[in-house]
N, CA, C and O atoms as a GROMACS GRO file, in nm:
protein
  320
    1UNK      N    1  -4.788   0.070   3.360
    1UNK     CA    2  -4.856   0.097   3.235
    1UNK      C    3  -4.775   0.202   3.160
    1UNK      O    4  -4.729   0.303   3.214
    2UNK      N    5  -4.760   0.172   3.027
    2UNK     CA    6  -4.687   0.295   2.958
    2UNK      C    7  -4.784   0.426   2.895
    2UNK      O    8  -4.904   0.430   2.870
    3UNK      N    9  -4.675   0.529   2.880
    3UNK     CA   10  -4.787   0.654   2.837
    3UNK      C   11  -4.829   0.577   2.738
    3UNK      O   12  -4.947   0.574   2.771
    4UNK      N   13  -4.824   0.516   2.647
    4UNK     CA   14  -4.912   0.540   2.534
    4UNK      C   15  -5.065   0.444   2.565
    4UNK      O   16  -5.166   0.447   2.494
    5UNK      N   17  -5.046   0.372   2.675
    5UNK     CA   18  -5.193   0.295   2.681
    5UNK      C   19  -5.229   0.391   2.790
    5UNK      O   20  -5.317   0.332   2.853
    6UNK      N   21  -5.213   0.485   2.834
    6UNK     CA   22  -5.282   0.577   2.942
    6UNK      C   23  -5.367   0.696   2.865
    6UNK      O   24  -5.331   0.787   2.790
    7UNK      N   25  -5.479   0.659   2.910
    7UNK     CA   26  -5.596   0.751   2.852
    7UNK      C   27  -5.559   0.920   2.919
    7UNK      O   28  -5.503   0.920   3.028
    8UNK      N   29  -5.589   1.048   2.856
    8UNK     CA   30  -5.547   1.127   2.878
    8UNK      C   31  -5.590   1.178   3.031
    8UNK      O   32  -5.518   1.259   3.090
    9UNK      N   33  -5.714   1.122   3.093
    9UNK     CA   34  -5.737   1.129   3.211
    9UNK      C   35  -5.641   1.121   3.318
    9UNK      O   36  -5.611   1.189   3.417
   10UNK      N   37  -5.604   1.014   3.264
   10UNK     CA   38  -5.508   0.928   3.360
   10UNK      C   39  -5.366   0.986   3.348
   10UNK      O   40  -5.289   0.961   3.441
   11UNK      N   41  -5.323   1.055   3.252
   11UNK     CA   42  -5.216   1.086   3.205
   11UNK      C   43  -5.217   1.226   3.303
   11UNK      O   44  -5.139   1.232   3.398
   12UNK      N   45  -5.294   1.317   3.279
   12UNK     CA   46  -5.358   1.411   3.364
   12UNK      C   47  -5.333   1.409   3.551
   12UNK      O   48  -5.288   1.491   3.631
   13UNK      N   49  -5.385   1.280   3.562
   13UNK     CA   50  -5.421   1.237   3.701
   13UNK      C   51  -5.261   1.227   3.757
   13UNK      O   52  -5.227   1.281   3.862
   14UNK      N   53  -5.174   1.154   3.675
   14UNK     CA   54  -5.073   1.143   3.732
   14UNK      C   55  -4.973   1.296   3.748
   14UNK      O   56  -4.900   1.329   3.842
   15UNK      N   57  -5.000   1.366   3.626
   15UNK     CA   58  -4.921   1.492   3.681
   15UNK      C   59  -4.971   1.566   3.788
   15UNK      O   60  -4.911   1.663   3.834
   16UNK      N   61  -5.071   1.528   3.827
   16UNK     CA   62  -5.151   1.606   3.938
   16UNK      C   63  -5.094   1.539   4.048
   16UNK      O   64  -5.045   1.614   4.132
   17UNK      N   65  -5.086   1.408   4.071
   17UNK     CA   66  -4.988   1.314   4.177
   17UNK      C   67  -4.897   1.370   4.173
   17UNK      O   68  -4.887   1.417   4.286
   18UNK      N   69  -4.752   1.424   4.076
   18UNK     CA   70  -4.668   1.451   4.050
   18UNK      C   71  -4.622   1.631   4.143
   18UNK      O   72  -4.531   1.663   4.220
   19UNK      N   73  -4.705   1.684   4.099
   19UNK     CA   74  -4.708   1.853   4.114
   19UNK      C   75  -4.758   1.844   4.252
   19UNK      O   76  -4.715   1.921   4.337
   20UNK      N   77  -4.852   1.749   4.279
   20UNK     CA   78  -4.901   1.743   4.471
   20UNK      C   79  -4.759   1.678   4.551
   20UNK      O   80  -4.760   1.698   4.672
   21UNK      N   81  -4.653   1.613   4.502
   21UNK     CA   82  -4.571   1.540   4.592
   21UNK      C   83  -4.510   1.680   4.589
   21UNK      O   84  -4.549   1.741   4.688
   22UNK      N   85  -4.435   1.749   4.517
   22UNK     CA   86  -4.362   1.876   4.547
   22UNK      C   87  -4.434   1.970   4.610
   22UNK      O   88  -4.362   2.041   4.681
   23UNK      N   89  -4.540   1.997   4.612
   23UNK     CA   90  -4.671   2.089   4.674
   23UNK      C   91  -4.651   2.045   4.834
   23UNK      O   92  -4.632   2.132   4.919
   24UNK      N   93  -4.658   1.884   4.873
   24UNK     CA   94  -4.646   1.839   4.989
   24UNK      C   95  -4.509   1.848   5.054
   24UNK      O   96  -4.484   1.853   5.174
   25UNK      N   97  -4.426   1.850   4.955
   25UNK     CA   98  -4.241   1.869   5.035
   25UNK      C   99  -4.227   1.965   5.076
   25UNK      O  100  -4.166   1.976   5.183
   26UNK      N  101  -4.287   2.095   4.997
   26UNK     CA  102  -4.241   2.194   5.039
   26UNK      C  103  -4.321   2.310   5.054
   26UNK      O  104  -4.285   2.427   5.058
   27UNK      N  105  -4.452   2.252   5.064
   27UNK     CA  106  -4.553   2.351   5.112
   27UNK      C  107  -4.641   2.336   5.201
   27UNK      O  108  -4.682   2.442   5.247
   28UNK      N  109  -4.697   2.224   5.252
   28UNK     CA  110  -4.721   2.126   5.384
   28UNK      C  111  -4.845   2.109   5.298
   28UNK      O  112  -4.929   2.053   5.370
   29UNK      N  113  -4.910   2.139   5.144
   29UNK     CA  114  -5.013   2.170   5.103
   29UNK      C  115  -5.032   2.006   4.979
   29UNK      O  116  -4.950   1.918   4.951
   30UNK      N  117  -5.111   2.016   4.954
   30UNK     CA  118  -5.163   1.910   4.834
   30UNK      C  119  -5.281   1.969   4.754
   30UNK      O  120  -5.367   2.053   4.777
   31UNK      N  121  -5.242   1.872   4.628
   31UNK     CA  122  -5.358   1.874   4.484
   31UNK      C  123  -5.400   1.764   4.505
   31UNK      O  124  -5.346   1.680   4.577
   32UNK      N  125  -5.514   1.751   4.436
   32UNK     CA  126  -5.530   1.579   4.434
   32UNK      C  127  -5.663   1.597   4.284
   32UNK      O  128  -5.749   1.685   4.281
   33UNK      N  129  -5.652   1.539   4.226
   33UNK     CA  130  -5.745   1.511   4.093
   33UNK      C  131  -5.885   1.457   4.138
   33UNK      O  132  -5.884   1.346   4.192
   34UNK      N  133  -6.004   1.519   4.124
   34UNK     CA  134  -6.115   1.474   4.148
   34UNK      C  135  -6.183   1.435   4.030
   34UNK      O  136  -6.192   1.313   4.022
   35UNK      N  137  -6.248   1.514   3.910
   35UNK     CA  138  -6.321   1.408   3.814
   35UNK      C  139  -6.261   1.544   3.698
   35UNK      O  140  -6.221   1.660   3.706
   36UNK      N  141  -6.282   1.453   3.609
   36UNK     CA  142  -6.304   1.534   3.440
   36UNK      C  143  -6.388   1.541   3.409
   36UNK      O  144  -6.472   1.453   3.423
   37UNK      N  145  -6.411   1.663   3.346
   37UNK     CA  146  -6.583   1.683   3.243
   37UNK      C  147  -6.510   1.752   3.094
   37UNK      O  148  -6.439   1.853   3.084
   38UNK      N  149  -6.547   1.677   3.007
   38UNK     CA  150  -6.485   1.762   2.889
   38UNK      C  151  -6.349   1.783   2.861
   38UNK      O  152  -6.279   1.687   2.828
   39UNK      N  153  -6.298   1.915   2.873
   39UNK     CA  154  -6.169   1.976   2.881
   39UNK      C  155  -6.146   2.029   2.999
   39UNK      O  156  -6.036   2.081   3.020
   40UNK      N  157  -6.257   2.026   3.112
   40UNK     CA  158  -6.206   2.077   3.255
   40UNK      C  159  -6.156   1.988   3.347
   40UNK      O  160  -6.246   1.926   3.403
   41UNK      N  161  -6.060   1.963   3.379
   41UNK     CA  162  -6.038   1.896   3.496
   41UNK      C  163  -6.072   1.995   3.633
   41UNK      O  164  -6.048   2.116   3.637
   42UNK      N  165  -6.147   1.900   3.766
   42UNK     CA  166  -6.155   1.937   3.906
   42UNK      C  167  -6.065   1.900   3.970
   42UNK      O  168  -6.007   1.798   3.935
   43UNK      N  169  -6.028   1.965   4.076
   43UNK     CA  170  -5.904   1.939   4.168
   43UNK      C  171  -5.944   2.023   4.293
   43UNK      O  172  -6.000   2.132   4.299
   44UNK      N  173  -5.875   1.901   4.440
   44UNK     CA  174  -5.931   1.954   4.551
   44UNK      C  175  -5.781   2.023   4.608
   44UNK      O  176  -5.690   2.051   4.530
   45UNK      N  177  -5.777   2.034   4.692
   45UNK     CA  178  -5.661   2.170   4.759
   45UNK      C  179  -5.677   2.106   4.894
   45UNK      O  180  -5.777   2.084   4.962
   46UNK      N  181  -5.554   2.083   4.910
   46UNK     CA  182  -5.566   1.980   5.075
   46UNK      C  183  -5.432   2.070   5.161
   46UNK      O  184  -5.360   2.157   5.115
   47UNK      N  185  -5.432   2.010   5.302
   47UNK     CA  186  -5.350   2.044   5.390
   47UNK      C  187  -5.286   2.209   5.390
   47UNK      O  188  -5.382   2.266   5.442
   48UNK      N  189  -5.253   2.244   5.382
   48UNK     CA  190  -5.183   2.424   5.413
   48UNK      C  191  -5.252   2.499   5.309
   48UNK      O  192  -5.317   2.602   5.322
   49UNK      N  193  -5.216   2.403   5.163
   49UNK     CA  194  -5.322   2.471   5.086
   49UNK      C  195  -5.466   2.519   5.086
   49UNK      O  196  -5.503   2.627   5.038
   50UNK      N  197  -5.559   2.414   5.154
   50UNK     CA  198  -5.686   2.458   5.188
   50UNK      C  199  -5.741   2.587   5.173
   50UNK      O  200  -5.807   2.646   5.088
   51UNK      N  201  -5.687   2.614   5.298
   51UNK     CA  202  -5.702   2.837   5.347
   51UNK      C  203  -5.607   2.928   5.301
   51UNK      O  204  -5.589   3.049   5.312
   52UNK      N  205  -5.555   2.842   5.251
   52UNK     CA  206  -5.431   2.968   5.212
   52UNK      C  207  -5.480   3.080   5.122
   52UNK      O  208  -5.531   3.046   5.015
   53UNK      N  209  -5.472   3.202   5.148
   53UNK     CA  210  -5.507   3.327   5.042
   53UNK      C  211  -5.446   3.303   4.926
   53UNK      O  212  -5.498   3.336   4.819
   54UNK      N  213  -5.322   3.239   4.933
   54UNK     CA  214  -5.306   3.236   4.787
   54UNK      C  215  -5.272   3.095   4.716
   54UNK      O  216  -5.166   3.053   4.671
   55UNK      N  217  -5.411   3.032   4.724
   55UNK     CA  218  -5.477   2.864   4.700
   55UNK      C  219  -5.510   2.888   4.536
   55UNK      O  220  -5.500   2.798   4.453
   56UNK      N  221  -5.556   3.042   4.502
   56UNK     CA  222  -5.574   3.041   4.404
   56UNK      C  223  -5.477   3.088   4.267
   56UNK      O  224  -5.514   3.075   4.151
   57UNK      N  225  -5.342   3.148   4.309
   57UNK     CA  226  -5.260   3.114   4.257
   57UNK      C  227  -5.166   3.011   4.213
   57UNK      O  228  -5.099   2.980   4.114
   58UNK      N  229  -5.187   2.981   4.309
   58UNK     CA  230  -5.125   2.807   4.294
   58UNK      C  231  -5.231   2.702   4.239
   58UNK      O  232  -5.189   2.592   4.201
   59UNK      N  233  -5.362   2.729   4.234
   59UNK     CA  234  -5.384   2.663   4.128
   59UNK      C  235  -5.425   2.686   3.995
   59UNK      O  236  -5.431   2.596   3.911
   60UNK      N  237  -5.455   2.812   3.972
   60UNK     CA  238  -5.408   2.868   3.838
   60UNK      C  239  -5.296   2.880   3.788
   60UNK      O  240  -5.291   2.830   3.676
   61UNK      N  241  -5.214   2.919   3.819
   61UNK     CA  242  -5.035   2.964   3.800
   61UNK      C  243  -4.975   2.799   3.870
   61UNK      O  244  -5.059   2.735   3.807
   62UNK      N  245  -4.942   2.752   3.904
   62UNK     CA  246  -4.897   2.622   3.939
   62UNK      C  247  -4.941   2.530   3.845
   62UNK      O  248  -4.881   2.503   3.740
   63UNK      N  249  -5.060   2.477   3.888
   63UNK     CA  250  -5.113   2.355   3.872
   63UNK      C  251  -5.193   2.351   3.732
   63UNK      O  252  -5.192   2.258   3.652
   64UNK      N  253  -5.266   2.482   3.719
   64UNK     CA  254  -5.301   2.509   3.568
   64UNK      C  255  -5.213   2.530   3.442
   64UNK      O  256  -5.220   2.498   3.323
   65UNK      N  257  -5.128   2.596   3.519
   65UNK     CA  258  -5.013   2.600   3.404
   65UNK      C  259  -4.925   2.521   3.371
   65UNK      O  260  -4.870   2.520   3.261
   66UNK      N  261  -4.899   2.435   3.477
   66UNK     CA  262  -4.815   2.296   3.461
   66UNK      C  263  -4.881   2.221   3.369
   66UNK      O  264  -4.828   2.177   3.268
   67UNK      N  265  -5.026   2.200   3.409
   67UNK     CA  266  -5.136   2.118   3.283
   67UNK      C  267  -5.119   2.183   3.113
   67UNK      O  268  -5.093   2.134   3.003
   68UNK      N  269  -5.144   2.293   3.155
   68UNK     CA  270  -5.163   2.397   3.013
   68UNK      C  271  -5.048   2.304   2.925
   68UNK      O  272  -5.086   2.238   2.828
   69UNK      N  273  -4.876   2.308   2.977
   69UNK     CA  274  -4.777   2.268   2.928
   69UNK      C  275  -4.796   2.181   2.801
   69UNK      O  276  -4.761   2.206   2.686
   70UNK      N  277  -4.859   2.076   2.850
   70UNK     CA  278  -4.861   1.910   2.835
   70UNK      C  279  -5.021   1.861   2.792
   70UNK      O  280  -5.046   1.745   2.759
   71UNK      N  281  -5.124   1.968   2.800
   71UNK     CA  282  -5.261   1.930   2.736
   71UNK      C  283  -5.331   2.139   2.739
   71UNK      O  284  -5.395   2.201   2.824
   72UNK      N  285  -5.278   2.177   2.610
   72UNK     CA  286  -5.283   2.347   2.584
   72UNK      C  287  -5.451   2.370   2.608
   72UNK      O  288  -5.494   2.486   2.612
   73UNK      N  289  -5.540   2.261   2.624
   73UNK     CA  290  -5.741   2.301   2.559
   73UNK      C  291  -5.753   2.268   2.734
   73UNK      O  292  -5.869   2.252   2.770
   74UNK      N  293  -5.669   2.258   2.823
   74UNK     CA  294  -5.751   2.169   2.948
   74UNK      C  295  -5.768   2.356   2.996
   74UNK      O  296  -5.722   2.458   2.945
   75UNK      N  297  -5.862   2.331   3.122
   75UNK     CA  298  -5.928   2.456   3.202
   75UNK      C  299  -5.890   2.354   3.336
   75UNK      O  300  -5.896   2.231   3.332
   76UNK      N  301  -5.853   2.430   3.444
   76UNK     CA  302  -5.862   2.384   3.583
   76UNK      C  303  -5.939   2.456   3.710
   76UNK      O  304  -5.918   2.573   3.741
   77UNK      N  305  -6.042   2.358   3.789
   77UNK     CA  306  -6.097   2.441   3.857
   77UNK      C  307  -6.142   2.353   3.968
   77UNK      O  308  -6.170   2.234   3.954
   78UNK      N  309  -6.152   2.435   4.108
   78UNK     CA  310  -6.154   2.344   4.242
   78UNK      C  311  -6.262   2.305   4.230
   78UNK      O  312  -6.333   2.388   4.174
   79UNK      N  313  -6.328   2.185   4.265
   79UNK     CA  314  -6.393   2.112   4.275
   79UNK      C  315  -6.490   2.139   4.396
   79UNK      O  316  -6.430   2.190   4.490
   80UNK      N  317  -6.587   2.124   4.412
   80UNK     CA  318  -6.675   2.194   4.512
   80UNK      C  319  -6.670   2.059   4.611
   80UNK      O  320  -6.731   2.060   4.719
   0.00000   0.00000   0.00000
């Protein structure tokens, strides 16, 4: 499918695929996209990431800011 028929969800979803394969090479850790509400996207925190003390830098400073880049109104937050 090309970007332009990809709804911004989806557009979203895939940089989150994207930022979790490097997360998994070299951090034993993963993102993974759980649902949208609005302008917030949820995201779960898998493998090394889980417990890690600093789960929440990496997904503010990582994963939020990678988003921020490429959609400036999104908010990111772990998913319960």
């Amino acid at each position: 499918m090309s970007e332009q028929n990809q709804s911004g969800e989806e557009r979203i979803s895939t940089l989150i695929d994207q930022l979790s394969a490097y997360i998994e090479q070299y951090h034993d850790g993963s993102v993974a996209f759980d649902h949208m509400e609005g302008n917030t996207v949820y995201v779960r925190l898998g493998g090394a990431c889980e417990d890690c003390p600093l789960s929440l830098a990496t997904l503010q400073g990582w994963v939020a800011g990678t988003l921020r880049q490429f959609f400036p109104d999104i908010k990111v937050e772990k998913a319960e």
